[in-house]
C-alpha positions, 0 to 999 in steps of 0.5 A, spaced: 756 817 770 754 825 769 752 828 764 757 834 761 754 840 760 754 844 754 754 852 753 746 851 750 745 848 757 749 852 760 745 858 757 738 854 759 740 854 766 741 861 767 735 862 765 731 858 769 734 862 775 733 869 772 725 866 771 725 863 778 729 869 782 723 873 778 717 870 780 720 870 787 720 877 787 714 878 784 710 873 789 714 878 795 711 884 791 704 881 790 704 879 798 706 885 800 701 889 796 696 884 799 698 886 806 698 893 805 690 893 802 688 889 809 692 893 814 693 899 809 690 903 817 697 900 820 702 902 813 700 908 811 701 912 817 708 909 816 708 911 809 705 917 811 711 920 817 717 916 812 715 922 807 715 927 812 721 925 815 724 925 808 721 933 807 725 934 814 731 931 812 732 935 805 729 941 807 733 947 805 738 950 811 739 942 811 741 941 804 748 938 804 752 940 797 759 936 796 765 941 795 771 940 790 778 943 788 784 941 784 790 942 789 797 943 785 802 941 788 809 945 787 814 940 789 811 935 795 810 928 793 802 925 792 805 920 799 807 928 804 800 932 802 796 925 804 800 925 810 799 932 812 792 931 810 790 925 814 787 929 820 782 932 815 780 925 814 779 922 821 778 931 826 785 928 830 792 931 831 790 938 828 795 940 835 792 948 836 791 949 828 785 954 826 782 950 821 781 944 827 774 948 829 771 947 822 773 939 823 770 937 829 764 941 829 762 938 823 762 944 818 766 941 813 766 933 813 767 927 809 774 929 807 776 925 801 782 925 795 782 923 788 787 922 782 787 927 777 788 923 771 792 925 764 789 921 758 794 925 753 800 925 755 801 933 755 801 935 762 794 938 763 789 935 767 783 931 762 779 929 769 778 927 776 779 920 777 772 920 782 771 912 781 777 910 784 779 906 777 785 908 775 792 905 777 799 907 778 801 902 773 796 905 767 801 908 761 794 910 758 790 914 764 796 917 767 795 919 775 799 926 775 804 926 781 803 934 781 795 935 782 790 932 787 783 933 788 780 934 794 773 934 796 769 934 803 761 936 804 757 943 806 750 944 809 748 949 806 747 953 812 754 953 812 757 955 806 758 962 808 764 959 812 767 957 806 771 962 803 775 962 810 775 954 811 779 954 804 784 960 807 786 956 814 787 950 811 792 951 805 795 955 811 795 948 814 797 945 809 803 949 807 805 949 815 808 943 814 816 943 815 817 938 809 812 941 804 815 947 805 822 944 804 821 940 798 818 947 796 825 950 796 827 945 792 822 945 786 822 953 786 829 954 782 828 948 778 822 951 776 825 958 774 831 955 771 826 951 766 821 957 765 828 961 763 830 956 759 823 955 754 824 962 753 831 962 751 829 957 747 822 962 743 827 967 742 832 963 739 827 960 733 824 966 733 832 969 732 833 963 725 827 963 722 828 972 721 834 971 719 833 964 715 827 967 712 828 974 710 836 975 710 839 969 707 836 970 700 834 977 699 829 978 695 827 971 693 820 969 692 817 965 698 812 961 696 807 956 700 807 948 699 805 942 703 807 938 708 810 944 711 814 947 706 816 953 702 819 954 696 825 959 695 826 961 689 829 954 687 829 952 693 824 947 698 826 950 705 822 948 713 818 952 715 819 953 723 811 955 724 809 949 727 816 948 732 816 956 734 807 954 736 809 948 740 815 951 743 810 958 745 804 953 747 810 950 752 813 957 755 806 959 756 804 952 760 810 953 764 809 960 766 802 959 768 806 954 772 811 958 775 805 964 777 801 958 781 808 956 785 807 961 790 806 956 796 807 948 796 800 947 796 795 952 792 789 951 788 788 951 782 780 954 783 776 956 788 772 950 792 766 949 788 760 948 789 757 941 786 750 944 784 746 938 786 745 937 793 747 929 796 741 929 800 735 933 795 728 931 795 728 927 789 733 922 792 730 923 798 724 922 798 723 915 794 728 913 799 724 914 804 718 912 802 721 905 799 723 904 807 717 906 810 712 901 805 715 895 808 716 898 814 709 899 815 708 892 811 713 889 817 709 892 822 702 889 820 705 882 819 708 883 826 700 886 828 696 880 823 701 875 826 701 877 833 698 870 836 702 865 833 708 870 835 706 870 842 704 862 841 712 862 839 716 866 845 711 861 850 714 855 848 
């Protein structure tokens, strides 16, 4: 009958395979080493152009930077801006469009979106979902259905060119028949609400100077707590923090209704990410890993080269 295994034997087992994946990978190590102090005449040349090559791939003109925007969508859904936006994606179907020229010409490539995440529920954008870990179904880390960043990559010999890219493909976008219809839209739907918010400041406003200041003459206000203040003989509500949020809600929206001039615009610029994908402190560890063991390969291939042609004779 076999034996259970408990937790501690569960826990000893582990262990043994960490120990002996360990010991494999030192012993590749050591044998490795060994090989490249007797052939060091085969492995260092190898070495020795990985690294040139990683200086020739990371060289300045050469430098590849990745490019970000958040693009705010004013009226089309995430579903119609990933449609008109898939010909970035694959540098087909652009038909007679400018910015085409800069796709299949690899000026810009990689062309890839993220969700825009907002964590407290106030619409305003926390941070981009650059992982790729957030859900539809997550009520914590919210996906904004009307923002979306966009990122490709430049060579630095490139980036001139990316003031002109940026115009000619919101262009493109904004071309589209059912973006600029869900635009038309969403426009007086957003004027409607810009009118109403400042509807609703004047009108706190209007109470609070007739509340305060005409409905007892003379009375003496004094501040308490929990947003109180005392009117003579009377606690009154004081509208300080309702006109706050109300004002911080108009001031939202009319940053909103100045940005909704097209279906798509971007809230910044495209920026340029600082560090370069392809810089030398990636690039040349990288390089030089992948040119030690293919100098270590090449020197077993050359050390055992008898047996090996003894083998393909057979």
């Amino acid at each position: 009958m076999e034996k259970e295994m408990n937790f501690w034997d569960l826990c000893r087992a582990c262990w043994s395979a960490i120990l002996s994946g360990c010991r494999a990978v030192c012993g590749w190590l050591a044998a490795l080493c060994r090989l490249t102090y007797r052939k060091w005449w085969i492995v260092l040349p190898v070495l020795a152009l990985a690294i040139a090559a990683a200086c020739y791939y990371s060289r300045q003109d050469n430098l590849i930077y990745k490019v970000r925007a958040v693009a705010l969508l004013n009226g089309p859904s995430i579903e119609q801006f990933e449609q008109r936006f898939a010909p970035f994606r694959s540098g087909l179907n652009f038909g007679d469009a400018e910015v085409a020229s800069y796709v299949t010409d690899f000026v810009a490539r990689d062309f890839r979106t993220f969700r825009v995440i907002d964590v407290y529920a106030d619409s305003v954008a926390d941070y981009i979902d650059l992982k790729e870990k957030s859900v539809p179904t997550d009520t914590v880390n919210v996906q904004m259905q009307d923002r979306l960043c966009v990122q490709f990559r430049m060579k630095s010999r490139d980036l001139h060119l990316l003031s002109d890219l940026e115009h000619k493909m919101l262009t493109y976008l904004n071309a589209d028949q059912a973006m600029q219809t869900a635009y038309a839209a969403y426009k007086p739907d957003l004027d409607r609400r810009v009118r109403f918010n400042h509807e609703q400041l004047e009108k706190l406003d209007s109470l609070t100077s007739q509340y305060y200041f005409h409905s007892t003459p003379g009375a003496s206000l004094t501040a308490i707590s929990n947003g109180m203040i005392l009117s003579g003989d009377r606690r009154v509500y004081i509208f300080l923090e309702p006109i706050y949020k109300q004002q911080l809600l108009t001031e939202r929206m009319d940053q909103r209704a100045a940005l909704a001039t097209a279906p798509v615009v971007l809230e910044n610029h495209f920026a340029v990410q600082p560090v370069p994908t392809n810089g030398r402190r990636r690039t040349l560890p990288m390089f030089a890993l992948f040119g030690w063991v293919a100098g270590c390969v090449l020197a077993a291939l050359v050390e055992e080269r008898k047996r090996l042609i003894a083998w393909l004779k057979q």
